[in-house]
C-alpha positions, -999 to 999 in steps of 0.1 A, spaced: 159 451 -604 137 441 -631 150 407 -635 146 398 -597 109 398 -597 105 366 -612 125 348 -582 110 367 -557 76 360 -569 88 321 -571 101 320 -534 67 341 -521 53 313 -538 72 285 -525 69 300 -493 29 300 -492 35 265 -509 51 252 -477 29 269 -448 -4 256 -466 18 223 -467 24 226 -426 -13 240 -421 -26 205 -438 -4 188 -417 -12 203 -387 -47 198 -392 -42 163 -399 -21 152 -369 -32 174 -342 -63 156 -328 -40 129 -325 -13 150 -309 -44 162 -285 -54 127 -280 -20 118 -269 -19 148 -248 -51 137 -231 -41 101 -222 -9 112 -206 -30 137 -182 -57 108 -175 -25 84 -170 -9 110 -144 -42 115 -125 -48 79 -121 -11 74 -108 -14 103 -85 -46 90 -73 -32 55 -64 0 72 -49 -21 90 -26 -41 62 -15 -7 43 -9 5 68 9 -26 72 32 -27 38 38 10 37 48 0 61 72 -26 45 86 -4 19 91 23 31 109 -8 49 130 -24 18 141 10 1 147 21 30 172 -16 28 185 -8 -13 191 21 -6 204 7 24 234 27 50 222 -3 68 213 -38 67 222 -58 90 196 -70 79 163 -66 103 132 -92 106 103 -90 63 100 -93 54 68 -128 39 61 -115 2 49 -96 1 82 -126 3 106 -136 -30 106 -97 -42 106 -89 -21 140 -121 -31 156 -109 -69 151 -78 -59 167 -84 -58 205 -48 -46 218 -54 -14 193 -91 -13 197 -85 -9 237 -55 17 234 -80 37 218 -93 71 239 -92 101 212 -105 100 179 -99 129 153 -127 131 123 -131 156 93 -149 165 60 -180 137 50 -190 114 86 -216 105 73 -204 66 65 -217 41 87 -184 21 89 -178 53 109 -205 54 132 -188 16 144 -164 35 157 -187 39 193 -178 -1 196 -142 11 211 -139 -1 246 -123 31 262 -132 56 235 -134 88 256 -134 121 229 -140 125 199 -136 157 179 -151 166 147 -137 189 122 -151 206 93 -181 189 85 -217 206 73 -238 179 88 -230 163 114 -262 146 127 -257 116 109 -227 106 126 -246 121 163 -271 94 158 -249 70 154 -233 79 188 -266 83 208 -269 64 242 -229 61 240 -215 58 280 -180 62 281 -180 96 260 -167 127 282 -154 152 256 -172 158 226 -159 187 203 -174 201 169 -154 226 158 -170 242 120 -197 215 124 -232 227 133 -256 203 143 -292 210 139 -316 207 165 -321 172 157 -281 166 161 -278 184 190 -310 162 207 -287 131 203 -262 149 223 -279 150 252 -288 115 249 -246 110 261 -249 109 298 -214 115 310 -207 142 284 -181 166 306 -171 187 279 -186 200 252 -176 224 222 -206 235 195 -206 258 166 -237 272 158 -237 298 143 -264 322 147 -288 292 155 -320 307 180 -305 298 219 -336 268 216 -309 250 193 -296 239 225 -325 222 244 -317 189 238 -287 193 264 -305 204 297 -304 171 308 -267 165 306 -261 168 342 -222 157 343 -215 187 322 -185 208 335 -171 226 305 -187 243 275 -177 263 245 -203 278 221 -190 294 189 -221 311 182 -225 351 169 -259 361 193 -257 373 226 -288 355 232 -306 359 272 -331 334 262 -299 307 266 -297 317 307 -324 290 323 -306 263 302 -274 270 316 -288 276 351 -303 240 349 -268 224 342 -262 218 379 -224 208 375 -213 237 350 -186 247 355 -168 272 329 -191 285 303 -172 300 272 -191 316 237 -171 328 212 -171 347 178 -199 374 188 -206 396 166 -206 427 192 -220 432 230 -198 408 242 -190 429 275 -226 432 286 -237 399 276 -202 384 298 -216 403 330 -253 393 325 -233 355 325 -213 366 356 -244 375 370 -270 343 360 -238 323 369 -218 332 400 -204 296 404 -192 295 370 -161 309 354 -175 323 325 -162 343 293 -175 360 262 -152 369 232 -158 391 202 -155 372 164 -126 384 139 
């Protein structure tokens, strides 16, 4: 037993020998190895990127195409470097009546949308501030359906609303905005339809309403409670209009 020590000393040895050997390699080589690592992520986002911008723009495509060609008459999230391209094309430009918006509006390539001959609705989707893109609409007279659904205008947004003259249906989310959010509209007199999304049960909203002489359905939803009181007190204020008040999840 006494004679093995020696060669199991040696190999211990050997053995430390070798994983200081690794360590120093390891040390040496892998900032490169990271490096390497790093480029091949950076090289797979930037492809990913540019496949997804292919792809949208195929799709965009084939949109405008089907759009040319009458099949369909709405317009989906248009990419911005398109705006100016389907506006030059009058055969799509005219087959145009629906447009579809979401996330930032704000760009005014989008606000040139307006220039679309029969443009009739337009719903928004998801957006924080939707003024920007409201001014940009203002004085617009061949919009009848105007729907912002998770997009709360301010006052501000909701003044150039009522600057649309044959608005017929409208759809706002505000919140729990004070019922004076919604002056700006008392002078839309073609309205027929509207949908609040909006957590007060707020009396203070019933001379507006009252003043909307063609209203004709009157819908708030997502209340946070009384919704059965504040429907009658509608029912009541209202008696020509079909009107509806539903509690929030």
């Amino acid at each position: 037993m006494a004679a093995a020590m020696p060669d199991e000393s040696a190999t211990r040895e050997d053995a430390v020998s070798k994983s200081a050997s690794c360590f120093i390699w390891l040390l040496m080589f892998a900032p490169i190895g990271i490096l390497a690592v790093y480029c091949v992520a950076d090289a797979c986002a930037n492809w990913g990127e540019r496949e997804s911008m292919r792809l949208r723009h195929v799709a965009m495509t084939e949109q405008l195409r089907r759009i040319r060609q009458g099949e369909i008459h709405c317009l989906v999230k248009p990419e911005l470097d398109c705006v100016e391209e389907l506006l030059a094309d009058a055969k799509c430009a005219e087959n145009i009546e629906e447009v579809y918006l979401s996330g930032d509006v704000s760009d005014a390539r989008l606000g040139r949308l307006r220039e679309l001959p029969h443009l009739k609705s337009v719903i928004l989707l998801f957006n924080d501030n939707p003024d920007v893109f409201l001014e940009r609409l203002q004085g617009m007279d061949t919009l009848e359906v105007l729907n912002l659904e998770h997009s709360s205008p301010s006052r501000r947004g909701v003044e150039f609303i009522g600057s649309l003259p044959k608005i017929q249906s409208l759809s706002l989310d505000l919140g729990r905005k004070q019922a004076g959010v919604l002056d700006g509209i008392r002078n839309l007199a073609a309205l027929e339809h509207l949908t609040l999304s909006w957590r007060r049960c707020d009396a203070d909203i019933l001379p507006l309403l009252q003043g909307l002489p063609n209203l004709r359905t009157v819908t708030i939803e997502n209340v946070d409670d009384g919704a059965k009181a504040f429907e009658e007190l509608l029912q009541r204020a209202l008696p020509d209009c079909d009107s509806s008040v539903e509690l929030g999840p």
